[in-house]
MARDO-478087 format. One record per residue (C-alpha): residue number from 0; residue in one letter; x negated, y negated, z. Coordinates in pm, whole numbers. Layout:
<node n="NUM" res="a" px="X" py="Y" pz="Z"/>
...
//
This chain:
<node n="0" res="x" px="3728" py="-769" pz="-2004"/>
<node n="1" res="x" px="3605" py="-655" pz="-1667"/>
<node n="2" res="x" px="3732" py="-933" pz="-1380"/>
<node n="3" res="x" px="3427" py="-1004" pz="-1208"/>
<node n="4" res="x" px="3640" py="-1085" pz="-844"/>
<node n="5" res="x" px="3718" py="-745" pz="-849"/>
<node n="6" res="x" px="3351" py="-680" pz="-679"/>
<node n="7" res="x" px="3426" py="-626" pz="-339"/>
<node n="8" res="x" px="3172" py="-394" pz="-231"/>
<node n="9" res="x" px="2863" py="-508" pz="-14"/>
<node n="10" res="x" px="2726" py="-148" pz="-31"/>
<node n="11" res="x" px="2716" py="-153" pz="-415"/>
<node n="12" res="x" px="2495" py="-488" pz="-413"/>
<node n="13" res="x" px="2304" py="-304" pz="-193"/>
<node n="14" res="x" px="2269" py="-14" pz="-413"/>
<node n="15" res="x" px="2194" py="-211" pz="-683"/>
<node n="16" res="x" px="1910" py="-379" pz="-477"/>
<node n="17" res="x" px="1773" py="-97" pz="-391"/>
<node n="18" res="x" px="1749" py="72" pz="-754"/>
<node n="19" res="x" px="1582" py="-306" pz="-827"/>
<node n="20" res="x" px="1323" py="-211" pz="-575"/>
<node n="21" res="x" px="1276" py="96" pz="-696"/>
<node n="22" res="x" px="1238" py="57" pz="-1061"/>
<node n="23" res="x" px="1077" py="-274" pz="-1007"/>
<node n="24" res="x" px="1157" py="-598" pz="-1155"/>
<node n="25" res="x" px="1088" py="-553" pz="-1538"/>
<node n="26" res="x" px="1195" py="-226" pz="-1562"/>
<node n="27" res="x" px="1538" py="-296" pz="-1398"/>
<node n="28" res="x" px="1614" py="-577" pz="-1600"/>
<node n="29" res="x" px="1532" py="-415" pz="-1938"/>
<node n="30" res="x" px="1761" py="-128" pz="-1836"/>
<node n="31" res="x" px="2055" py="-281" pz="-1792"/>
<node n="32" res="x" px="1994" py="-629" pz="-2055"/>
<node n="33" res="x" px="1945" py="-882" pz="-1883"/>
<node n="34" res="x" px="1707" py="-1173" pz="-1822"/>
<node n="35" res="x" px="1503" py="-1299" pz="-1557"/>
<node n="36" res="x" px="1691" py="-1572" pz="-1355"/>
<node n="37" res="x" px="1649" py="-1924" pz="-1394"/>
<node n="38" res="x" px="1844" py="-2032" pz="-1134"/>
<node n="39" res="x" px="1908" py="-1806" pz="-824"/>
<node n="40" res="x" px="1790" py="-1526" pz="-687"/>
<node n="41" res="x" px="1954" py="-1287" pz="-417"/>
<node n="42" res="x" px="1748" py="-1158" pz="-110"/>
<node n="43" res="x" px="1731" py="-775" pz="-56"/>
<node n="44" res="x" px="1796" py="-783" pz="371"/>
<node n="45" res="x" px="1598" py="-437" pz="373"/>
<node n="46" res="x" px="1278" py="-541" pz="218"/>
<node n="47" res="x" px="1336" py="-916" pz="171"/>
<node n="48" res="x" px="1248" py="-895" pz="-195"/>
<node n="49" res="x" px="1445" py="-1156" pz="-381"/>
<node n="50" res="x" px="1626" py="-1009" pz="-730"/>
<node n="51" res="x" px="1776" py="-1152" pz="-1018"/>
<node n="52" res="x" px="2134" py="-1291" pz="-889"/>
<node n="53" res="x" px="2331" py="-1231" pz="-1205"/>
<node n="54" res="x" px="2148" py="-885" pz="-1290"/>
<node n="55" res="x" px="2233" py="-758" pz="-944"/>
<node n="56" res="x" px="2609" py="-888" pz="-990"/>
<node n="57" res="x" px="2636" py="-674" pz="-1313"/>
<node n="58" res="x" px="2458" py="-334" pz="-1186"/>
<node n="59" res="x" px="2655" py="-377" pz="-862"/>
<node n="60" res="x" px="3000" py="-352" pz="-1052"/>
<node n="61" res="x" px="2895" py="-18" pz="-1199"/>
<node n="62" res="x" px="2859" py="85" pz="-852"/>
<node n="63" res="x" px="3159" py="4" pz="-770"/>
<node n="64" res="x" px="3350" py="98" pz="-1061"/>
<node n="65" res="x" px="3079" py="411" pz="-1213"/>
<node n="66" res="x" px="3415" py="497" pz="-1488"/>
<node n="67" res="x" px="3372" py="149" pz="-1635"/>
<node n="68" res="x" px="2979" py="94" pz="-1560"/>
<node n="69" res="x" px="2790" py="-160" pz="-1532"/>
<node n="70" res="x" px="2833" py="-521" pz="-1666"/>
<node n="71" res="x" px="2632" py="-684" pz="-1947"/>
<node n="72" res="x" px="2503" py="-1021" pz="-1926"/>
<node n="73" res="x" px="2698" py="-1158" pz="-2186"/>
<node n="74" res="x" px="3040" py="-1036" pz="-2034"/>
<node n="75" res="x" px="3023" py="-1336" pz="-1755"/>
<node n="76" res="x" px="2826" py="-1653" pz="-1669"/>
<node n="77" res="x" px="2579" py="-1684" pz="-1416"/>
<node n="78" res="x" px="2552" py="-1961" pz="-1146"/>
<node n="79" res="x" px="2685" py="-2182" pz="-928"/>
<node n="80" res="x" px="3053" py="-2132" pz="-1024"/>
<node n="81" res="x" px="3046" py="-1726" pz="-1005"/>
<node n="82" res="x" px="2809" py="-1516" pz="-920"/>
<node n="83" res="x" px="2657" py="-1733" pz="-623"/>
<node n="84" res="x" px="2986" py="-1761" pz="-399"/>
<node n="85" res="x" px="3064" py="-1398" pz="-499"/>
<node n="86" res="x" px="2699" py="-1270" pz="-365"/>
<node n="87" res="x" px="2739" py="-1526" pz="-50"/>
<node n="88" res="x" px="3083" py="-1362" pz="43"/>
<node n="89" res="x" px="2976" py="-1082" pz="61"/>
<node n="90" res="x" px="2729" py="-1140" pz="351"/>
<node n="91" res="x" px="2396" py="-1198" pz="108"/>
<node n="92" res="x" px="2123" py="-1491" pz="93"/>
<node n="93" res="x" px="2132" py="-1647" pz="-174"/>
<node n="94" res="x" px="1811" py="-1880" pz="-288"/>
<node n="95" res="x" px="1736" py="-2122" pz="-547"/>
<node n="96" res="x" px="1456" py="-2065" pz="-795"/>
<node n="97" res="x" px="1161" py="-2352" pz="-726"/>
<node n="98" res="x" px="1363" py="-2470" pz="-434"/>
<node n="99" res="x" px="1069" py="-2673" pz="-209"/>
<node n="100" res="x" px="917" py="-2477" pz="52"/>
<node n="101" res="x" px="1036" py="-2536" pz="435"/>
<node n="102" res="x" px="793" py="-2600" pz="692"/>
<node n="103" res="x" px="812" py="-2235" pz="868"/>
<node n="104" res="x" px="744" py="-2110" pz="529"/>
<node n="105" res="x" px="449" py="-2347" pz="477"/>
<node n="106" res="x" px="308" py="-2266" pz="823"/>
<node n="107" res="x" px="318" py="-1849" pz="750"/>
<node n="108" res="x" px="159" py="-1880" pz="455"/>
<node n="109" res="x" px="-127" py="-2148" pz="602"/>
<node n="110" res="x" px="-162" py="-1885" pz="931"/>
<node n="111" res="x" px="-174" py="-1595" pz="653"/>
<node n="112" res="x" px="-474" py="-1775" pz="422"/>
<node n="113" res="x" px="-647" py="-1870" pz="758"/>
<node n="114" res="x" px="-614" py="-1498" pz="818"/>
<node n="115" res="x" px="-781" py="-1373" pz="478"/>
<node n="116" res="x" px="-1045" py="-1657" pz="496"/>
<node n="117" res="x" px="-1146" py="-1523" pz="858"/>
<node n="118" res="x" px="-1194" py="-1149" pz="728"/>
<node n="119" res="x" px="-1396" py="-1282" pz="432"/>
<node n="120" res="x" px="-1628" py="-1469" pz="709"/>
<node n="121" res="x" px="-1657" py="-1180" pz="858"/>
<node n="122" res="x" px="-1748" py="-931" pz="571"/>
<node n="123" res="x" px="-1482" py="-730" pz="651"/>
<node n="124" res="x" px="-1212" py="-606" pz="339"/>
<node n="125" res="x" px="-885" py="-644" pz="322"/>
<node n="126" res="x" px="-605" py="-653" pz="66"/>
<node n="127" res="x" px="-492" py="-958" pz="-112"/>
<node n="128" res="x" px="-183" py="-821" pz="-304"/>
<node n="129" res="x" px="-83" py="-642" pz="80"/>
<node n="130" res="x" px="-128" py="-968" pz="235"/>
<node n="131" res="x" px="128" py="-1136" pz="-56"/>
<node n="132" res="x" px="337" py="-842" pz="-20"/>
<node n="133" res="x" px="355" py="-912" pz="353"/>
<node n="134" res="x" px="391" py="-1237" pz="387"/>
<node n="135" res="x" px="673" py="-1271" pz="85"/>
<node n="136" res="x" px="922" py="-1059" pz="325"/>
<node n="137" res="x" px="879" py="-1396" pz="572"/>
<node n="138" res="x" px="963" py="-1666" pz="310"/>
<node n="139" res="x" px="1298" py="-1758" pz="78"/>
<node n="140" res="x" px="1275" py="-1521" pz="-195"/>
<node n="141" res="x" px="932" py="-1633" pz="-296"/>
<node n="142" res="x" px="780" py="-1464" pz="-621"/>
<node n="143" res="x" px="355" py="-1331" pz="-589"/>
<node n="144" res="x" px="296" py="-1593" pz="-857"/>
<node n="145" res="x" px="463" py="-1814" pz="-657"/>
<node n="146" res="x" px="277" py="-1734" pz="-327"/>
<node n="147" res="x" px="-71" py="-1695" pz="-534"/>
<node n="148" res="x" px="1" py="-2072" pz="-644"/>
<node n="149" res="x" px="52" py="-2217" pz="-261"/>
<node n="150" res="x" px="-293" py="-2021" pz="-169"/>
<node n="151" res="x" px="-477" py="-2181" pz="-460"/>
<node n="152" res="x" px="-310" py="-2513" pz="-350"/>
<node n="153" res="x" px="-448" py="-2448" pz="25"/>
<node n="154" res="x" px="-841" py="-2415" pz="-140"/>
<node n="155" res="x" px="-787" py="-2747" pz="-272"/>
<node n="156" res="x" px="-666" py="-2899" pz="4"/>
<node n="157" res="x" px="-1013" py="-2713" pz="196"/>
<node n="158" res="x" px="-1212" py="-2757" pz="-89"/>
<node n="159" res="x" px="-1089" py="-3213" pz="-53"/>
<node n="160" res="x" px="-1231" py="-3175" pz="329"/>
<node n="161" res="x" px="-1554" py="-3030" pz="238"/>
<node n="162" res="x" px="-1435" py="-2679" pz="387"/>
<node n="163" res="x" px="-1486" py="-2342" pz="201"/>
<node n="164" res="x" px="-1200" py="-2156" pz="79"/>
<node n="165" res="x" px="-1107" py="-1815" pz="-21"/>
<node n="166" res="x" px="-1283" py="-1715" pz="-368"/>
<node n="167" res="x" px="-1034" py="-1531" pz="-511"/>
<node n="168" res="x" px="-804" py="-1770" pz="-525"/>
<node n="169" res="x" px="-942" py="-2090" pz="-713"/>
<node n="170" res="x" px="-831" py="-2487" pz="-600"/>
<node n="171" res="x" px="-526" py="-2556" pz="-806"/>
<node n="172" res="x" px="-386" py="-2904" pz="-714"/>
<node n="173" res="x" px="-69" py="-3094" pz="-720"/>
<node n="174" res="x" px="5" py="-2954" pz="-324"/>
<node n="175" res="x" px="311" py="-3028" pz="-152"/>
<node n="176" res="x" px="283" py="-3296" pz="106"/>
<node n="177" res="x" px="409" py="-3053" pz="416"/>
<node n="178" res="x" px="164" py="-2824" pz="289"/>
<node n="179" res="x" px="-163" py="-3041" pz="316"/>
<node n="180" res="x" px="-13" py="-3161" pz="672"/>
<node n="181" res="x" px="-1" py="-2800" pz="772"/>
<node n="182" res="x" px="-366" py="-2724" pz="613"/>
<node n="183" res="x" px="-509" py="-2999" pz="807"/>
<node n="184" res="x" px="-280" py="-2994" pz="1157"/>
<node n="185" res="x" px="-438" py="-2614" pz="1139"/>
<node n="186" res="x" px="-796" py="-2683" pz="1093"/>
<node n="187" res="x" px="-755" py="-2961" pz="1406"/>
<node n="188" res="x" px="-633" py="-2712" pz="1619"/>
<node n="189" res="x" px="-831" py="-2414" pz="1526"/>
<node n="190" res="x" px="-1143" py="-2584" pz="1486"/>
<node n="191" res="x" px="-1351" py="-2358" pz="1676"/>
<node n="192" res="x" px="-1224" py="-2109" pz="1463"/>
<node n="193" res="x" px="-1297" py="-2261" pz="1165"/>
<node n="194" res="x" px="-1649" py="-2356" pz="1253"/>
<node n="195" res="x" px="-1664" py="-1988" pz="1295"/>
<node n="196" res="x" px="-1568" py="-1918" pz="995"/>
<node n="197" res="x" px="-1807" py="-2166" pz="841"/>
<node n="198" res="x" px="-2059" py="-2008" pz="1011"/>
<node n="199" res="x" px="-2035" py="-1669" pz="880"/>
<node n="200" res="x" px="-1943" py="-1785" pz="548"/>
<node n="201" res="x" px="-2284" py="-1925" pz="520"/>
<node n="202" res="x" px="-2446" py="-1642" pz="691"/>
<node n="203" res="x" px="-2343" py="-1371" pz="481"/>
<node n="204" res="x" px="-2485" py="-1550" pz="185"/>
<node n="205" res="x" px="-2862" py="-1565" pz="59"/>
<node n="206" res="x" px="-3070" py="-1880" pz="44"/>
<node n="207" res="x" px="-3038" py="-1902" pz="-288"/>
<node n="208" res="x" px="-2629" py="-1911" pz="-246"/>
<node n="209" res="x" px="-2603" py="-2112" pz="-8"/>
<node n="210" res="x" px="-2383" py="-2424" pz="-72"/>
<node n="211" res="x" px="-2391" py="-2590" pz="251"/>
<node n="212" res="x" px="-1996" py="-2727" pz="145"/>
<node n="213" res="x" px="-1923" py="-2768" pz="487"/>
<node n="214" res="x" px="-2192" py="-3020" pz="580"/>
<node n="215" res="x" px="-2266" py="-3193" pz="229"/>
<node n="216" res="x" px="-2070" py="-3534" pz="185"/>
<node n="217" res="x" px="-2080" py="-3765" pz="-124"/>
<node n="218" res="x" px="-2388" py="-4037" pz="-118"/>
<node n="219" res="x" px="-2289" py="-4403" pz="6"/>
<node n="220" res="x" px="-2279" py="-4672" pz="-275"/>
<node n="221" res="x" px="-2513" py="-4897" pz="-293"/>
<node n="222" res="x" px="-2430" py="-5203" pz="-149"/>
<node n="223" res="x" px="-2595" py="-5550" pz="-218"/>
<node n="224" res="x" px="-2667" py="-5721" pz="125"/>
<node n="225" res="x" px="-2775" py="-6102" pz="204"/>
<node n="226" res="x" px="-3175" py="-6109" pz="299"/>
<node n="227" res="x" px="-3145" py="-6213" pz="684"/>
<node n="228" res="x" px="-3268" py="-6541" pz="727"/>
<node n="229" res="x" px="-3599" py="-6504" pz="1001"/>
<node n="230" res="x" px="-3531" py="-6613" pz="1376"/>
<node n="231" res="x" px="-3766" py="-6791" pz="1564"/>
<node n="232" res="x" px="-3595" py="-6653" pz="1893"/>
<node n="233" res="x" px="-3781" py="-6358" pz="2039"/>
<node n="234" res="x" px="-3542" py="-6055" pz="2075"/>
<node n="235" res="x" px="-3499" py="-5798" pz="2371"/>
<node n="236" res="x" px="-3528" py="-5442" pz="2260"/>
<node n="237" res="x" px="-3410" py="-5180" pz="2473"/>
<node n="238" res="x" px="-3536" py="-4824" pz="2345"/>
<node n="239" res="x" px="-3208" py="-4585" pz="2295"/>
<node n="240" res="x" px="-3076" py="-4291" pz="2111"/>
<node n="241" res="x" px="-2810" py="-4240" pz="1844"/>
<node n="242" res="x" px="-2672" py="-4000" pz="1689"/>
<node n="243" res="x" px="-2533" py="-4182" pz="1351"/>
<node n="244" res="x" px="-2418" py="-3862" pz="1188"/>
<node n="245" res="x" px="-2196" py="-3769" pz="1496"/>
<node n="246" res="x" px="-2058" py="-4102" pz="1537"/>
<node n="247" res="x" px="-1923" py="-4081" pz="1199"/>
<node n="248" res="x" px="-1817" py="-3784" pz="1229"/>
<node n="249" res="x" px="-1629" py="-3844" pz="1506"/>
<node n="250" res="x" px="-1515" py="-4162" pz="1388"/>
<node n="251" res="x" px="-1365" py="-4005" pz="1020"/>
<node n="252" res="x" px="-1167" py="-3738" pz="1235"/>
<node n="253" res="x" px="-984" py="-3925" pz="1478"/>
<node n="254" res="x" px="-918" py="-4195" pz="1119"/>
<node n="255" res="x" px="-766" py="-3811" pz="1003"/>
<node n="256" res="x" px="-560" py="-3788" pz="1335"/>
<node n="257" res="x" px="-411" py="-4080" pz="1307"/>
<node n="258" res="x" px="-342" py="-4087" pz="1004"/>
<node n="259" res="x" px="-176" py="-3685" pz="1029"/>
<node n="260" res="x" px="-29" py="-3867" pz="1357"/>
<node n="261" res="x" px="181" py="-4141" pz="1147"/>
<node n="262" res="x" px="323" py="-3873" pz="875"/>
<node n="263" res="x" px="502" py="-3689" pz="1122"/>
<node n="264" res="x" px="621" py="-3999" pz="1295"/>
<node n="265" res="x" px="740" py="-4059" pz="916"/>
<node n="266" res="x" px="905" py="-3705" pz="907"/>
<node n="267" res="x" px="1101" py="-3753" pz="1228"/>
<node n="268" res="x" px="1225" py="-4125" pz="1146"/>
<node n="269" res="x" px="1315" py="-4056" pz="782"/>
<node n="270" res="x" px="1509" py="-3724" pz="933"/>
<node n="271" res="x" px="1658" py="-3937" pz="1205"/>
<node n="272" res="x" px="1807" py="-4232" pz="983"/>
<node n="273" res="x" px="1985" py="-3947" pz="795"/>
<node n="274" res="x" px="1736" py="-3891" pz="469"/>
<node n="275" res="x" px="1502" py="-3599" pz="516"/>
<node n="276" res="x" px="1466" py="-3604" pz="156"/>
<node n="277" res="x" px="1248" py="-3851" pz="149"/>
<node n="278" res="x" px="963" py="-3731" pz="338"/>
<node n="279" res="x" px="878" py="-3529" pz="41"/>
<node n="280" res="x" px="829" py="-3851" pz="-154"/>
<node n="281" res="x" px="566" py="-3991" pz="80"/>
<node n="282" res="x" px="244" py="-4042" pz="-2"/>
<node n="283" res="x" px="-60" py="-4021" pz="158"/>
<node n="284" res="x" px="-274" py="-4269" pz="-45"/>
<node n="285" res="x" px="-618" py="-4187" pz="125"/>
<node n="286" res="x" px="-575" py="-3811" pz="111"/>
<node n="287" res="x" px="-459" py="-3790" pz="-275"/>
<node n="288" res="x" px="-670" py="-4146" pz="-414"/>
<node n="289" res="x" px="-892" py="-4201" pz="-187"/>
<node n="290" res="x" px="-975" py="-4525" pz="62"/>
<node n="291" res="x" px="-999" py="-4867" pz="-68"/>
<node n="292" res="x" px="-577" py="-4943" pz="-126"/>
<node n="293" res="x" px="-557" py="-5111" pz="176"/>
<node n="294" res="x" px="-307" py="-4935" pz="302"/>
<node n="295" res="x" px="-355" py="-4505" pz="407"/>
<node n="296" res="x" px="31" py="-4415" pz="386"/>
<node n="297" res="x" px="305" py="-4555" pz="132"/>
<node n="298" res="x" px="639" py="-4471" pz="292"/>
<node n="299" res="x" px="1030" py="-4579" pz="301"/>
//
């Protein structure tokens, strides 16, 4: 049997990469017998296209060694153990499959939606499959599906503030925690932008389409109240003008602040005492369940 070790050759991964990319990712793994990885995948440095670890591993031997050809999947095991510190000796990224999204990753894709959303406001077309395409060869070897998934999870987080969201890609919930941070940091920062984009969202449409999403809120409850009991005492009145709907406004965003304010506090302690892992477990009660807990953030 073929020693697996005996793949020294960075230049036949690469080859093997490269016929990946150029067959695509079905075609290349029904060629040569194999499956699609459920573990790792290897990064392509020329087009940052992530490919199945093991697959590669097995084509790239053939390169290497074209009298003996290629290996089949059931002549050695994937995985940590073997094909993972071969690939990674060799000089290539390796990536797990599912592994959680870092923040830069979570802030190109946000910038990126942001990006499509703003060319919808504006009635101008543009390319969703380019724009995945694109912004896949910034991230960890993340899949379209993949990529599709974190865009529908952006709508949801829009579509929870009231904010319209791309059409083509539908709310989908269940949104990692850095990734509703990042929504919301980026609609406090671009807000003129976003009004803008409001704006011409709601312009381009008819009357009759009109939704209004960004300025519609849920009624109030009904609340019973005490009947006041009637003073005697005459009362000064002194005429003056308010503007209710701004107050609240007003009042509900810098609530959002502070609250967006205490989770990255939260980040940077958690990271400081030596457990990053945890921020992914925080929750942000009044973002996900609403107001009413009596408490906005559950933390460690």
């Amino acid at each position: 049997m073929p020693q697996l070790s005996l793949l020294k050759s960075p230049a036949s991964v690469q080859a093997a990469m490269d016929e990946f990319s150029h067959l695509g990712r079905m075609a290349f793994l029904k060629r040569y017998g194999f499956g699609k990885s459920r573990d790792y995948m290897v990064r392509n440095p020329r087009t940052g296209e992530p490919c199945d670890s093991k697959a590669i591993v097995g084509v790239a031997f053939g390169k290497q060694f074209p009298t003996q050809g290629a290996l089949a999947a059931e002549d050695f095991s994937g995985g940590d153990m073997t094909v993972v510190p071969l690939l990674q000796a060799l000089g290539f990224e390796v990536m797990r499959v599912g592994e959680d999204w870092s923040e830069d990753e979570v802030q190109s894709t946000v910038t990126d939606y942001f990006e499509m959303l703003r060319l919808e406001a504006d009635g101008v077309a543009y390319n969703k499959s380019g724009h995945n395409e694109t912004l896949r060869k910034q991230l960890r070897g993340r899949s379209k599906a993949s990529v599709e998934l974190k865009h529908q999870n952006i709508s949801a987080v829009l579509n929870g503030m009231g904010l319209p969201f791309i059409q083509g890609y539908k709310p989908r919930g269940n949104s990692q925690l850095l990734l509703r941070k990042a929504v919301q940091d980026y609609v406090f920062r671009h807000s003129a932008v976003v009004s803008k984009i409001v704006d011409g969202l709601e312009e381009v449409k008819t009357p009759a389409q009109k939704n209004y999403s960004a300025v519609l809120v849920e009624s109030p409850l009904m609340e019973e109240r005490q009947k006041p009991v009637a003073s005697t005492r005459s009362r000064l009145r002194l005429p003056r003008k308010f503007d209710y709907a701004a107050r609240d406004e007003a009042n509900r965003k810098l609530g959002r602040m502070g609250e967006d304010w205490v989770i990255g506090y939260e980040q940077h302690r958690l990271t400081e005492m030596g457990h990053p892992e945890l921020f992914q477990s925080l929750e942000w009660i009044s973002d996900t369940q609403g107001d009413g807990a009596g408490y906005d953030i559950l933390s460690f």
